[in-house]
C-alpha positions as CSV (number, residue, x, y, z in Angstrom):
1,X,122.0,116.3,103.7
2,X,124.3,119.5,105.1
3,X,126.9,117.1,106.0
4,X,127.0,114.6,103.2
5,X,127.2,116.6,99.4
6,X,127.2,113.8,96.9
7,X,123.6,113.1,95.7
8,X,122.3,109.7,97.0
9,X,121.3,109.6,100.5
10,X,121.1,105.7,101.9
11,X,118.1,104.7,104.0
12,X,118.7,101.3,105.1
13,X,115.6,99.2,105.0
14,X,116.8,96.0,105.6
15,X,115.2,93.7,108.0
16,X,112.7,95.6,109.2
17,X,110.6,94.1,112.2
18,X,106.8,94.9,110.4
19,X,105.6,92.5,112.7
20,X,106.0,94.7,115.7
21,X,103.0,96.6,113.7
22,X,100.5,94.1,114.5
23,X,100.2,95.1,117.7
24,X,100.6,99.0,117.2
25,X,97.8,100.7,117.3
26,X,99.1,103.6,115.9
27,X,100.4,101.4,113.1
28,X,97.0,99.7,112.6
29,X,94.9,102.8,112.2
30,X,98.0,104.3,109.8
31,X,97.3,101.4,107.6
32,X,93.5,101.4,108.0
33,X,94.1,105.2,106.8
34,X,96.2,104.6,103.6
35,X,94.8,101.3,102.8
36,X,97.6,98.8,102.4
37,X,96.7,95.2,104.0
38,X,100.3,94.5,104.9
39,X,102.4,95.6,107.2
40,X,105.4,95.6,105.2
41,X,103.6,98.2,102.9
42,X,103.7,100.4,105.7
43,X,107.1,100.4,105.5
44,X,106.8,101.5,102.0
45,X,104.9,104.8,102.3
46,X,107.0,105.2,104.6
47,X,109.7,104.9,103.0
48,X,108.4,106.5,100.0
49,X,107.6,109.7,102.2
50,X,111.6,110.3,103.1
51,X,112.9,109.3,99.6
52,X,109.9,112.5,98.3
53,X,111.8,115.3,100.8
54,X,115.2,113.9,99.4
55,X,113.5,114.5,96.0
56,X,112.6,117.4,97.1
57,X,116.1,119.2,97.7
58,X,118.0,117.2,94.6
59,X,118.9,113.6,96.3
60,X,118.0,110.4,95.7
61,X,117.4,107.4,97.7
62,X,119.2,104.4,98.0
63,X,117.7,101.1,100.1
64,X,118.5,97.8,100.3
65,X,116.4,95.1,98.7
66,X,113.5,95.1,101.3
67,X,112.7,97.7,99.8
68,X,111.2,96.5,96.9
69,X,109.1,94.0,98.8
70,X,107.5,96.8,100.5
71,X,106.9,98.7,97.3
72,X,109.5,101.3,98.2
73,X,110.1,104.1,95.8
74,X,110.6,103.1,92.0
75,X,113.3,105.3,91.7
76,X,115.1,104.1,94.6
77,X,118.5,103.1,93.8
78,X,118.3,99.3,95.3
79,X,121.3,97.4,97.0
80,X,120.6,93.7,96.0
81,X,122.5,91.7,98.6
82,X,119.8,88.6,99.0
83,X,119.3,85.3,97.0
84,X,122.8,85.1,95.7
85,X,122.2,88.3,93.2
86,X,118.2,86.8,91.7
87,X,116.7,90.0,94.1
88,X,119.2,92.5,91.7
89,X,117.9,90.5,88.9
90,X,115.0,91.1,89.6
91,X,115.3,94.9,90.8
92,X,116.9,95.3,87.4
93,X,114.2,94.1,85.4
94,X,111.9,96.2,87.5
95,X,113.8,99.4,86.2
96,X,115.4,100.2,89.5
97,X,119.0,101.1,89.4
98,X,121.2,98.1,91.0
99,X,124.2,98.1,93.1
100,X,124.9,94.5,93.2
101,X,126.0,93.2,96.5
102,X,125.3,89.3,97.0
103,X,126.2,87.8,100.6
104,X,127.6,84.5,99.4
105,X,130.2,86.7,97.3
106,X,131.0,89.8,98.6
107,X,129.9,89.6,102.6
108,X,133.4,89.4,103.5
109,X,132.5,89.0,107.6
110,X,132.1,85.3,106.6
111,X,135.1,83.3,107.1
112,X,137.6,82.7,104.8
113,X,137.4,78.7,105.1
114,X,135.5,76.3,107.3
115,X,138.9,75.3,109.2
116,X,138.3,75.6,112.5
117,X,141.4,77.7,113.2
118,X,140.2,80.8,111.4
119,X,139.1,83.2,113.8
120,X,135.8,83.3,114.7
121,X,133.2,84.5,112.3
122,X,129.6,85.0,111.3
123,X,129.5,82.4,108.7
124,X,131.8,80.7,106.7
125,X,133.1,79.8,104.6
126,X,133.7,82.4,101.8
127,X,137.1,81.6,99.9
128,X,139.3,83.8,97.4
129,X,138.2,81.7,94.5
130,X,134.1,82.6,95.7
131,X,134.7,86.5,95.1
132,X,136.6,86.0,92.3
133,X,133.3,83.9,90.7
134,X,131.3,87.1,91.2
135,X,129.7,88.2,88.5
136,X,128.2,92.1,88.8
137,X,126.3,91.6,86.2
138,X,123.6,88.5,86.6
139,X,123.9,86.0,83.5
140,X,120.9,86.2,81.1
141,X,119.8,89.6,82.2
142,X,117.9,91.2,79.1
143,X,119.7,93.7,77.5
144,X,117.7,96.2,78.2
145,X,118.3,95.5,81.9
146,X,122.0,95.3,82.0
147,X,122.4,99.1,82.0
148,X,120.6,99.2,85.2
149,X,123.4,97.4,86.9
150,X,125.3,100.5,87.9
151,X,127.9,98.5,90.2
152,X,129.1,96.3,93.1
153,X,129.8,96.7,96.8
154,X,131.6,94.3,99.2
155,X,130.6,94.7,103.0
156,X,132.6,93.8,105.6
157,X,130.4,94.2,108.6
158,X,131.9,94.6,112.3
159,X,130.1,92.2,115.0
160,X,133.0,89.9,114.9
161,X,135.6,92.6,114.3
162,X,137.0,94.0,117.1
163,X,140.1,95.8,115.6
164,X,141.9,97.0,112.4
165,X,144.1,93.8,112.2
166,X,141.3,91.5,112.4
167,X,139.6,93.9,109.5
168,X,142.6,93.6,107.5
169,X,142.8,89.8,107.5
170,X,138.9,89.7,106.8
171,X,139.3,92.3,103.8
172,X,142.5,90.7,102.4
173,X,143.2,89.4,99.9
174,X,139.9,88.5,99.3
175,X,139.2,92.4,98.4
176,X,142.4,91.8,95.7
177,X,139.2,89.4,93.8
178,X,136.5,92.1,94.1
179,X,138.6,94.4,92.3
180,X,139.7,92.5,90.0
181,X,136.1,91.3,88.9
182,X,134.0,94.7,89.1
183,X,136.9,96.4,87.3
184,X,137.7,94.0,84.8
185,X,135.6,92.3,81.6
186,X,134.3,88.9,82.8
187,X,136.4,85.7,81.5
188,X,139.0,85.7,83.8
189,X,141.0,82.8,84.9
190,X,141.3,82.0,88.5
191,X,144.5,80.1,87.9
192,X,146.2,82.9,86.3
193,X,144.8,85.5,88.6
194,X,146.2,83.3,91.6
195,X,149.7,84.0,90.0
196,X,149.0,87.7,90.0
197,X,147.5,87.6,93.2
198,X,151.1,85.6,94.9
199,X,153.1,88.7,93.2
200,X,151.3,91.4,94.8
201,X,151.3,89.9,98.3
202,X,154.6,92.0,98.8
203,X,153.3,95.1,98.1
204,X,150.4,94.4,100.7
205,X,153.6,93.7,103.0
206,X,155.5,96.9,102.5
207,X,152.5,98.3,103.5
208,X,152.0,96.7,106.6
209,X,148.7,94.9,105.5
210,X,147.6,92.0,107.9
211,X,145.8,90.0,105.1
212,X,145.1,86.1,105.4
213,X,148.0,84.0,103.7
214,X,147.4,82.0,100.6
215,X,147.9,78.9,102.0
């Protein structure tokens, strides 16, 4: 909190190995003292206990969408990245505030196509055309839910990326979609936006960008 200023503080939460707890004994008389019959809900107070001292000193938590199994914080702002956007859906409705951020759309570590000459990657295959279906907001949310979508995030994480130039062609152009659907009203046309998208290419040149060709 000294370092970073602005007020959200992220605490991960994702993936969390509870089952390690079954054969903690430490863990095992924590929950036998606070009651929950789950491991995962140990989690939660735990979690719950570091998002209180942010409270505490005017920050707020952010988690990813674990958290709500383990009945995290309900002011914890949630990152929804499982289940193709259903767990922000859901988060929303709970009343949580929603950074959506859906794997099959926006986890741009997966591979561009499934051709076999693309370099090597988690998972593939996740094309232009897939961002640029991304919808941050879920269709049918209730109204009343919709404000609690407070924005998007694509993640580009690093396993398979060992330098800037294999980032760049990972990022681009598929980061050209991401913007163009969290910043824009929804309705667009791919077709058209593949025009666009062919006329700023050269701008990604002069700039030295190593992005993935169109074709």
């Amino acid at each position: 909190m000294d370092v970073f200023a602005g007020p959200y503080v992220h605490l991960g939460g994702d993936e969390c190995p509870a089952t390690e707890w079954r054969d903690s004994d430490r863990a095992r008389q924590r929950m036998h003292s606070l009651g929950p019959r789950a491991e995962a809900q140990l989690q939660g107070w735990f979690m719950a206990q570091v998002a209180s001292r942010l409270a505490a000193r005017g920050r707020r938590m952010v988690g990813w969408d674990e958290v709500i199994d383990a009945g995290g914080p309900r002011d914890a702002v949630i990152m929804a990245w499982r289940k193709d956007g259903y767990m922000g859906r859901w988060a929303a409705e709970l009343g949580h505030h929603v950074v959506m951020a859906p794997e099959y759309y926006v986890y741009l570590d997966w591979a561009h196509s499934d051709d076999k000459s693309e370099p090597l990657a988690i998972r593939g295959a996740t094309s232009v055309a897939d961002v640029y279906t991304f919808d941050p907001v879920p269709r049918g949310l209730p109204e009343g839910a919709r404000k609690n979508i407070i924005g998007a995030q694509a993640q580009l994480w690093t396993e398979y990326i060992p330098d800037t130039d294999k980032a760049e062609y990972m990022y681009f152009p598929r980061l050209c979609a991401f913007a163009e659907v969290v910043w824009s009203p929804p309705g667009g046309e791919l077709a058209e936006f593949e025009e666009r998208l062919a006329r700023h290419l050269p701008r990604l040149d002069a700039c030295h960008v190593n992005y993935r060709p169109l074709a």
